[in-house]
C-alpha positions in Angstrom: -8.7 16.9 -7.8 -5.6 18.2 -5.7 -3.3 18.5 -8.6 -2.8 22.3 -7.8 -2.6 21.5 -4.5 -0.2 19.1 -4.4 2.1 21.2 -7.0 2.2 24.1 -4.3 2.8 22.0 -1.7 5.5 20.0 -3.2 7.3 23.5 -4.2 7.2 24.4 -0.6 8.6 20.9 0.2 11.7 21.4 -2.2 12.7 23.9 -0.1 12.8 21.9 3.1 14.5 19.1 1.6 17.6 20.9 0.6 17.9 22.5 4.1 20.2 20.0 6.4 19.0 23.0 9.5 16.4 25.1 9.5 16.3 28.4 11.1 12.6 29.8 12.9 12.2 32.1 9.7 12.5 29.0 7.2 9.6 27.5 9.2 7.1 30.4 9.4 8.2 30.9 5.2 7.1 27.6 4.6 4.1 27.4 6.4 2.6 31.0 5.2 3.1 28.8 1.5 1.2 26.2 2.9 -1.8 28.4 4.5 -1.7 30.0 0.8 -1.8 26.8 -0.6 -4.7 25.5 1.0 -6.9 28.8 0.9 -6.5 28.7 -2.6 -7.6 25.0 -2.4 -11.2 26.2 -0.4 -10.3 25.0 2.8 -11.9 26.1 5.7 -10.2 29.3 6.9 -10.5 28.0 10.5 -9.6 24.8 9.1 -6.3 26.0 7.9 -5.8 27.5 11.3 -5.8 25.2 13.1 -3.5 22.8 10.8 -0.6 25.3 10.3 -0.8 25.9 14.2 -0.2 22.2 14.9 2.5 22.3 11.9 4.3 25.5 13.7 3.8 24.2 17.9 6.0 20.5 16.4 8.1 22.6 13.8 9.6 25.2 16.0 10.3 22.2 18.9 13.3 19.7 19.7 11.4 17.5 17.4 12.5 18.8 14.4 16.0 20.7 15.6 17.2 17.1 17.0 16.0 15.7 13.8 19.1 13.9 11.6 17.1 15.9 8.6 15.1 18.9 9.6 13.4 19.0 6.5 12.1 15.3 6.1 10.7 15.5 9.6 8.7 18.7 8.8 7.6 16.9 6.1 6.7 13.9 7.9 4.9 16.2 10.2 2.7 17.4 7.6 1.7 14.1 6.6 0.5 13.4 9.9 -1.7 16.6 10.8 -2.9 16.1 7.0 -4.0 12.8 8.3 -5.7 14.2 11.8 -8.1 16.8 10.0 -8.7 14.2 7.4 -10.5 11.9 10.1 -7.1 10.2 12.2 -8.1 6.9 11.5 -10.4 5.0 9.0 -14.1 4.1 10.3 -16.5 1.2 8.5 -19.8 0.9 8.4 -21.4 0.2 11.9 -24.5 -1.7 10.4 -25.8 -2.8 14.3 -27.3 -6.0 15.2 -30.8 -5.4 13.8 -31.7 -7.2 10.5 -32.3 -5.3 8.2 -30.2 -2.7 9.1 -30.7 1.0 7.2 -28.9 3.0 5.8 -30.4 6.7 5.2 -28.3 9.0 3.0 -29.0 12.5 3.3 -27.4 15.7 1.1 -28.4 19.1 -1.1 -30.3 18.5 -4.6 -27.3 17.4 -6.9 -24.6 16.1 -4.4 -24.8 13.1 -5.7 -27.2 11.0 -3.3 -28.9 8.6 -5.5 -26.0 7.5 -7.6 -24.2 6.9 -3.7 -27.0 4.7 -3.2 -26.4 3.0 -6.3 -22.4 2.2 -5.5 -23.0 1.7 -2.2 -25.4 -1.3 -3.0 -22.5 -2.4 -5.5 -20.2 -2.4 -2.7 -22.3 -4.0 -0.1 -23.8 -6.8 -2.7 -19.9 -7.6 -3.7 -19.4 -7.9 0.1 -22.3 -10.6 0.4 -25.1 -8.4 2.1 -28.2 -8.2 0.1 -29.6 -5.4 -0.5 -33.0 -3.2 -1.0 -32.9 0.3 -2.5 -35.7 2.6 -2.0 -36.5 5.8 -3.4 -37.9 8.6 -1.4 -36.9 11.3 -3.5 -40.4 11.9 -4.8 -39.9 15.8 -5.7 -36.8 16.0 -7.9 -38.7 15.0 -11.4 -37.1 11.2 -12.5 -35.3 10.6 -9.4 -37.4 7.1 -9.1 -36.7 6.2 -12.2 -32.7 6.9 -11.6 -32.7 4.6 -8.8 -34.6 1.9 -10.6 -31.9 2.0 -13.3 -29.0 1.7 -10.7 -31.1 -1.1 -9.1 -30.8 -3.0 -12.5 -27.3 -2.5 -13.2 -26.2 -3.1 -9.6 -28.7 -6.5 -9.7 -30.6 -5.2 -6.4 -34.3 -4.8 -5.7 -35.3 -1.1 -5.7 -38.8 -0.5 -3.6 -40.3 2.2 -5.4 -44.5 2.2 -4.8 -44.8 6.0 -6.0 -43.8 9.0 -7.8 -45.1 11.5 -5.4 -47.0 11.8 -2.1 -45.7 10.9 1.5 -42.1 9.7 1.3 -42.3 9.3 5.0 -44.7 6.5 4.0 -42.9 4.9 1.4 -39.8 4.5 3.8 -42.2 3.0 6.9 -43.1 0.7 3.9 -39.8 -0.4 2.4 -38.9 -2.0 5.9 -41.4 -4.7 5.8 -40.8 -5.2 2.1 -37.0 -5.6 2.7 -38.0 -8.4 5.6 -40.3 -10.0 3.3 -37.6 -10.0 0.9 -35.2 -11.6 3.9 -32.8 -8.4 2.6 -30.2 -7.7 5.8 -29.5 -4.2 4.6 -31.9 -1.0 3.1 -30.5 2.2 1.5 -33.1 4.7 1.7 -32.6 7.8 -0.8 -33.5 10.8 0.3 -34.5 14.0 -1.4 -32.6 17.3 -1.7 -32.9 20.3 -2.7 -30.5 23.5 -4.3 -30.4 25.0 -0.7 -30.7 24.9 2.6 -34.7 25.1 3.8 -36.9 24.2 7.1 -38.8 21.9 4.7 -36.3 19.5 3.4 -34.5 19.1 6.6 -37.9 18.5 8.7 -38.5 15.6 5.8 -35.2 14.2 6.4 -35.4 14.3 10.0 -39.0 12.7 9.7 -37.7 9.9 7.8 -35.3 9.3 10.2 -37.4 8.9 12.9 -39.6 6.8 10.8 -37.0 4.2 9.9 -34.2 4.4 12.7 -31.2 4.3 10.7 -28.1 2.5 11.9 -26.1 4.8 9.4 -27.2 8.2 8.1 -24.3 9.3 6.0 -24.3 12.8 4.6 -23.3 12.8 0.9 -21.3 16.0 0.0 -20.2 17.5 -3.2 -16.3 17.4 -3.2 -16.4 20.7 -5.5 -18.7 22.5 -3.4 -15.7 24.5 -1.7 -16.2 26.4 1.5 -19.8 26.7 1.9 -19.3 22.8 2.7 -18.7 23.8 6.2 -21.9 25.7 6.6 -24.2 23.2 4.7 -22.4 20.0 6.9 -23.2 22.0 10.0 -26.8 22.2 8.9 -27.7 19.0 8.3 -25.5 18.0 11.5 -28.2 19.6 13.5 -31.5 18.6 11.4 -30.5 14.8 11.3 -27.6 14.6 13.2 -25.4 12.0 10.5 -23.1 9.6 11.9 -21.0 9.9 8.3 -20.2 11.4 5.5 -19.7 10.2 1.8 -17.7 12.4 -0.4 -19.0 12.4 -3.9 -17.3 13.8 -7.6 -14.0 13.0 -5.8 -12.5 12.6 -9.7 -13.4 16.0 -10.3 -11.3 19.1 -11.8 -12.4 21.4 -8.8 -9.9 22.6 -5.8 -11.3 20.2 -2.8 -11.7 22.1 0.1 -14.9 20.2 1.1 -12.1 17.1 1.8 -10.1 18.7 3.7 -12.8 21.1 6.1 -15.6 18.6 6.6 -14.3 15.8 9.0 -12.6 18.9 11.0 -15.5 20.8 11.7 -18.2 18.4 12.2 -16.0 15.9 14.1 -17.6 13.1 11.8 -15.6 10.1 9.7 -15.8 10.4 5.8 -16.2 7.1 5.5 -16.5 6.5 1.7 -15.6 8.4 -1.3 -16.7 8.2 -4.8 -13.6 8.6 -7.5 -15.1 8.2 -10.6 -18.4 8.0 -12.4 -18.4 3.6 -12.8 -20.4 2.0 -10.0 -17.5 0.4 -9.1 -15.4 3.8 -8.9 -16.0 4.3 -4.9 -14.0 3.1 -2.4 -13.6 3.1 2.1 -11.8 6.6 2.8 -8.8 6.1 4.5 -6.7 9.4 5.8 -3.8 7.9 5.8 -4.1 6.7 2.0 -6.0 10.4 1.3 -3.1 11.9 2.5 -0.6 10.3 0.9 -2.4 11.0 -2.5 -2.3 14.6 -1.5 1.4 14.8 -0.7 2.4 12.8 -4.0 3.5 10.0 -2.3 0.9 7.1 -3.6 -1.6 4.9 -2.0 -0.3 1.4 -2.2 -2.6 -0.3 -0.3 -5.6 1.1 -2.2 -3.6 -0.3 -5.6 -2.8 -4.0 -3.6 -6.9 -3.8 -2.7 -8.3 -3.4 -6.4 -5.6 -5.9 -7.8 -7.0 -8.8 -5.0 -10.5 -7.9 -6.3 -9.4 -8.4 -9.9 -7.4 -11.4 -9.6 -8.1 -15.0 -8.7 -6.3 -16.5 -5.5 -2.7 -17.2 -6.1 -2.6 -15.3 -9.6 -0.5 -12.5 -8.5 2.2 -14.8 -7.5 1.9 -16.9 -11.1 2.7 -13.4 -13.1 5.2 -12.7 -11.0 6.9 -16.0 -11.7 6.3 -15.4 -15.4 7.6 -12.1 -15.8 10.7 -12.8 -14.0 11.8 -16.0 -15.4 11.0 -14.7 -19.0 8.3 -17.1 -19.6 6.0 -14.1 -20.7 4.3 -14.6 -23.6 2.0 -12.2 -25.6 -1.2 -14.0 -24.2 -0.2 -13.8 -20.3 0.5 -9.9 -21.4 -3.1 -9.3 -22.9 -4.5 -11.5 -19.8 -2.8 -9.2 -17.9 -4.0 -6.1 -19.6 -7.4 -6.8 -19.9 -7.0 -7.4 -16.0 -5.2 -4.1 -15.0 -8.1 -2.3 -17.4 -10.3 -3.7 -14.9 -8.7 -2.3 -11.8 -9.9 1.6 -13.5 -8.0 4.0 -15.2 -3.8 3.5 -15.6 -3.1 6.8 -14.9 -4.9 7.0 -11.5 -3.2 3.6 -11.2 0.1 5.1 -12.1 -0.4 7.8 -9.6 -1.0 5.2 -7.1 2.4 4.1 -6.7 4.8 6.7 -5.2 6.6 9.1 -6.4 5.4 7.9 -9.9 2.5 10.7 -10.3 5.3 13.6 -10.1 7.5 11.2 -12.4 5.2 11.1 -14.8 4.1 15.1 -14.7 8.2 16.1 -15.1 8.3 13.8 -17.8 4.8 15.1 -19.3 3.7 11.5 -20.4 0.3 10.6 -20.3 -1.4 7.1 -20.8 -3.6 7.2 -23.3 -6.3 4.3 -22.9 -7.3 4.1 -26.6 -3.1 3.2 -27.2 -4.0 0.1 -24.6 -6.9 -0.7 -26.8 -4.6 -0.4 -29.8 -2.5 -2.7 -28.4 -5.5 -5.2 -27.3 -7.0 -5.5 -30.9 -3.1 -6.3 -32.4 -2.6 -9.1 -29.8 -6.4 -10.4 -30.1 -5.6 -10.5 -33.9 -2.8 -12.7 -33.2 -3.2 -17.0 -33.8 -3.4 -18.5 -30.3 0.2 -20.0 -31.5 1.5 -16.6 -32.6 0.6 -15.5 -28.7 2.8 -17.7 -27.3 5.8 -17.6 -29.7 6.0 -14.4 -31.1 9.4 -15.2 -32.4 7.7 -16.6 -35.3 6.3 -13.7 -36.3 7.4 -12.9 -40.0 6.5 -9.9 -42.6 3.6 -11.8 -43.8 2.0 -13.1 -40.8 2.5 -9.4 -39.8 0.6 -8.2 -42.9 -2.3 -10.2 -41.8 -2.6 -9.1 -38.6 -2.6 -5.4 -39.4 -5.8 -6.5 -41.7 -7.4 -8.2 -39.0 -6.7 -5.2 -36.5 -7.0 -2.2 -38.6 -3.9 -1.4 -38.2 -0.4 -0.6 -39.5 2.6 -2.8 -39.8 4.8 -0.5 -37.8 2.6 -0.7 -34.9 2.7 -4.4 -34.8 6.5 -3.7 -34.8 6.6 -1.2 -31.9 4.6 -3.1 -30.0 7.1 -6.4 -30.7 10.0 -4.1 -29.9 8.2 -2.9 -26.6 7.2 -6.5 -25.4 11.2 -8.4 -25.9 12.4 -5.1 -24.1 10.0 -5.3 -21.0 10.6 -9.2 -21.7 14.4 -9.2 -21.6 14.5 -6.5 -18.6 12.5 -8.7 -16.0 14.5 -11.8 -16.9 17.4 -9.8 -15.7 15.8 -8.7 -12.7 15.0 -12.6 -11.8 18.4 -13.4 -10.1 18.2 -9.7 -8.0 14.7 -10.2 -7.0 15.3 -13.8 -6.2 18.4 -12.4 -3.8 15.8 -10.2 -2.1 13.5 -13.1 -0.9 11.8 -14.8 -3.7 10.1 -14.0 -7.0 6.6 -13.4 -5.2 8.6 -11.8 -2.2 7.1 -8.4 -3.2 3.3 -9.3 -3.5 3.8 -10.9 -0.2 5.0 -8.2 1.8 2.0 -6.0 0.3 0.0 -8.8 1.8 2.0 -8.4 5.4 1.2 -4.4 5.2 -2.1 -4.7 4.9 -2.7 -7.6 7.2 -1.2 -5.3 9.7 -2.7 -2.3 8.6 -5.8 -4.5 9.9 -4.3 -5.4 12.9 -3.7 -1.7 13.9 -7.3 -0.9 13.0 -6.3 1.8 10.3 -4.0 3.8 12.5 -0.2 4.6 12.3 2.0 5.5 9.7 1.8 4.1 6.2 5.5 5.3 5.4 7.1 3.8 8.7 5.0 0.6 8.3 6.3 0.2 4.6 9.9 1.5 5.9 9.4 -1.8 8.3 9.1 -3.9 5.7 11.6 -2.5 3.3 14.6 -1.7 5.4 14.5 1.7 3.3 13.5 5.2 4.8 10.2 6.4 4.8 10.4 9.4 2.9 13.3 8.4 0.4 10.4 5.2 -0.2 7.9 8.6 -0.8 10.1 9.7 -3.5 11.2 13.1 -1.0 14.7 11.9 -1.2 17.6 9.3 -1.7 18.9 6.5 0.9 18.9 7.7 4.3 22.6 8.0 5.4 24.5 5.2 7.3 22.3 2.6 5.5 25.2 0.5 4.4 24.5 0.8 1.2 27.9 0.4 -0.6 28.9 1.0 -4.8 29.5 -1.8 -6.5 32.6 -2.0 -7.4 33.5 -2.1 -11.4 35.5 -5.8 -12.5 38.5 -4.2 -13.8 38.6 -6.0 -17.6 41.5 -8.0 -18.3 44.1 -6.6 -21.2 45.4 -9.0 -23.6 49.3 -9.6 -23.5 51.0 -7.9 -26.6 52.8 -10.7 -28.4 56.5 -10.1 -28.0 58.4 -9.4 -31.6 60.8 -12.2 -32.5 64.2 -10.4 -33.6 66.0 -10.9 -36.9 
């Protein structure tokens, strides 16, 4: 969604990071790119305002003409007002001490409320809390049934007494269902409608009173632009939502509703929904937004869905494998089949930083149905052939092109691929075992986010990771190379010893 976005503002960036000073002018340029920048994204006009006043009261300071690099700190203080309208810090569900505790999303017709429900029971089942759905969306024709379906695939009860009539009712109902049921947690859908009227917001607001929510979160349309300001501010004073969920965050649109709506109504986004799986929808973090806005990753999201694929103690047993060689074609389709779980590999890619703009200079995309390829050639494969490819000959090779539907040369490219990535960890063993240990890496992720914890969501992603590293912030962000005086020194070349010339005997 802020590909455009992020192209404009890493342009403007360039242009900071080859400046060692910058001069008042420079600054007011810049920032007049990044107002256009985010117009053109459908921010909030008043929005933007205020941001590139913040930028422009810290830029034209001692804080950035002190600064060792003028143009990494005016980046860094991007980063960090893009974090304040985004919400500051990262809030979690405040589910009270009342059992069960409700949940009440509210939102226009099409914003994506009932399939929120839907992943939010995901999420909250996965987390140990069980949980009752109920649909009281009785006007928008199927809504029920939607729910019922989502209820099914998520494995929840969905309390669902009627098509039509009093959904004020149904919700007063669904409370002592969900504590006959023992549930400890009800998501109530509400219904919507294509705009802003007296009616719906009177319904919502009588539901609400009905059912006292512990959490009324306000599901928005990420697309939706700026006339997400006006409708947040509307149901703000109908129902009064302690949260906001930002839907169709995978989209192709510009945005804007992101970046405006945790400004202006002074409420947390406090989940997002990044694809169209159940499991695709995730806790909003600023900090991690941010960073995916700026291009420079979101490692801690990446660490999170690889803990919630693999088992206890895996991560540390690849590691082991792939740098001491011992990688057969079986761990590599384990691990596949794994990373396919985590959700797409190029929003996995883009994850990691500084890989995202790598991989758009290099105009290389991953193309899933090549991972499946790859899959049905290794599933094709004799358990035996798996773990010693080296005895792979032409007709074993004709066999398994049979078996996959493929062609020989595939089999071969994907041979070639494997002994390359193969050979290039082994050689990485020793140097990673200088730097702390094979699993040194994994467990370092674990140390950020354990302290991520620890500072309940707040500080700097960058300098935390920078604390961890020994490497600078913004060179780790891919917005340039070692910072200077970091003792970084060339290796020097082993000068190759010449053979002595044999003297001539003379006649």
């Amino acid at each position: 969604m802020f590909d455009a976005l992020q192209d404009r503002l890493d342009a403007v960036f360039d242009r900071f990071r080859s400046s060692k000073s910058l001069s008042e002018d420079q600054v007011a340029e810049g920032l007049r790119e990044i107002r256009l920048a985010l117009l053109e994204a459908d921010v909030n006009f008043k929005v933007v305002k205020t941001f590139t006043g913040r930028i422009k009261e810290r830029a034209v300071g001692s804080e950035v003409s002190e600064a060792l690099d003028p143009g990494q700190q005016i980046i860094k203080i991007v980063n960090e007002e893009l974090v304040t309208i985004l919400g500051e810090q990262s809030a979690a569900l405040d589910l009270g001490s009342a059992s069960p505790a409700v949940i009440m999303l509210a939102g226009l017709q099409g914003a994506g409320k009932t399939t929120a429900a839907g992943k939010l029971a995901k999420l909250l089942k996965s987390k140990g809390r069980s949980v009752v759905l109920v649909a009281c969306d009785l006007q928008r024709p199927a809504a029920v049934r939607q729910l019922q379906v989502l209820g099914e695939r998520v494995g929840v009860p969905v309390f669902a007494p009627k098509t039509e009539g009093d959904p004020v009712e149904v919700a007063e109902n669904a409370i002592a269902e969900a504590k006959r049921l023992g549930a400890s947690v009800v998501i109530v859908d509400t219904a919507g409608r294509t705009n802003i009227d007296e009616e719906m917001m009177q319904q919502a607001a009588d539901i609400k009173a009905a059912v006292n929510p512990a959490e009324t979160l306000f599901v928005i349309d990420a697309m939706i632009g700026q006339e997400a300001v006006n409708v947040a501010r509307a149901f703000q004073e109908a129902v009064d939502f302690t949260g906001v969920i930002l839907s169709k965050l995978d989209g192709d649109a510009r945005g804007g509703a992101a970046l405006s709506v945790a400004e202006v109504t002074g409420r947390p986004i406090k989940y997002a929904s990044v694809g169209e799986k159940l499991e695709e929808f995730e806790a909003f973090h600023p900090d991690r937004m941010a960073g995916r806005i700026l291009g420079m990753g979101d490692v801690l999201t990446l660490i999170e869905k690889a803990e919630a694929v693999y088992e206890e103690g895996q991560q540390e047993e690849m590691a082991q494998q792939l740098l001491s060689g011992q990688f057969t074609l079986e761990d590599f389709l384990s691990q596949l089949q794994s990373v396919r779980q985590m959700g797409p590999i190029g929003k996995l890619m883009e994850m990691i930083p500084g890989m995202g703009k790598a991989m758009k200079e290099a105009q290389a995309e991953i193309d899933e149905d090549d991972l499946k390829r790859i899959e049905a050639i290794i599933q094709s494969m004799t358990l035996e052939e798996r773990r010693n490819p080296d005895i792979l000959n032409g007709k074993r090779k004709k066999r398994i092109a049979r078996g996959c539907g493929r062609s020989a040369q595939e089999i071969n490219e994907l041979l070639r691929s494997y002994k390359e990535m193969r050979k290039m960890m082994k050689n990485l063993g020793p140097m990673m075992g200088a730097m702390g240990g094979g699993g040194g890496t994994i467990s370092q992720a674990r140390a950020l986010r354990k302290m991520q914890k620890e500072l309940g969501g707040g500080g700097d992603m960058l300098e935390q990771l920078a604390a961890l590293s020994g490497d600078d912030p913004m060179a780790m962000a891919g917005m340039g190379g070692p910072p200077s005086g970091s003792g970084n020194k060339p290796v020097p070349r082993r000068n190759k010893k010449v053979p002595k010339r044999k003297k001539k005997k003379r006649r």
